[in-house]
C-alpha angles and dihedrals in degrees: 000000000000107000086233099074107028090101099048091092086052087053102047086046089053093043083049097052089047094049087053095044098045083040094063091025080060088065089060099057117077148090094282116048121225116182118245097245087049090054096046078045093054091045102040093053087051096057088036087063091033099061095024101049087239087297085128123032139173121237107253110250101168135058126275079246098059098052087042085061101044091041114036101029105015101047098044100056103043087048087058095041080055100061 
């Protein structure tokens, strides 16, 4: 292998782990504060009912507020902030 290119898979891994981690770091920065466990919460019941057809859910722990504003603010924007 040229020893040009022999660190370029170390440095994608490194530019991936900080795309994920800027990515959910993004949920915890706005005008309304939503813990970090709430938000993993939040998210975690809507792919749980996603993937399961509402079969499994998670007991709500959070107000009506706080998943309004992960999910219909929050989500939306940093998807598209994303692409």
């Amino acid at each position: 292998m040229p020893e040009k290119t022999r660190g370029w898979g170390g440095r994608f891994r490194l530019l991936g782990l900080l795309t994920a981690a800027v990515f959910l770091g993004s949920f915890l920065v706005g005008r309304y504060a939503v813990p970090l466990g709430k938000t993993a919460g939040i998210l975690a019941a809507s792919l749980a009912e996603l993937f399961t057809g509402g079969k499994y859910t998670v007991a709500p722990y959070w107000t009506a507020a706080e998943r309004a504003v992960v999910l219909n603010i929050r989500l939306p924007r940093i998807c598209a902030a994303a692409l």
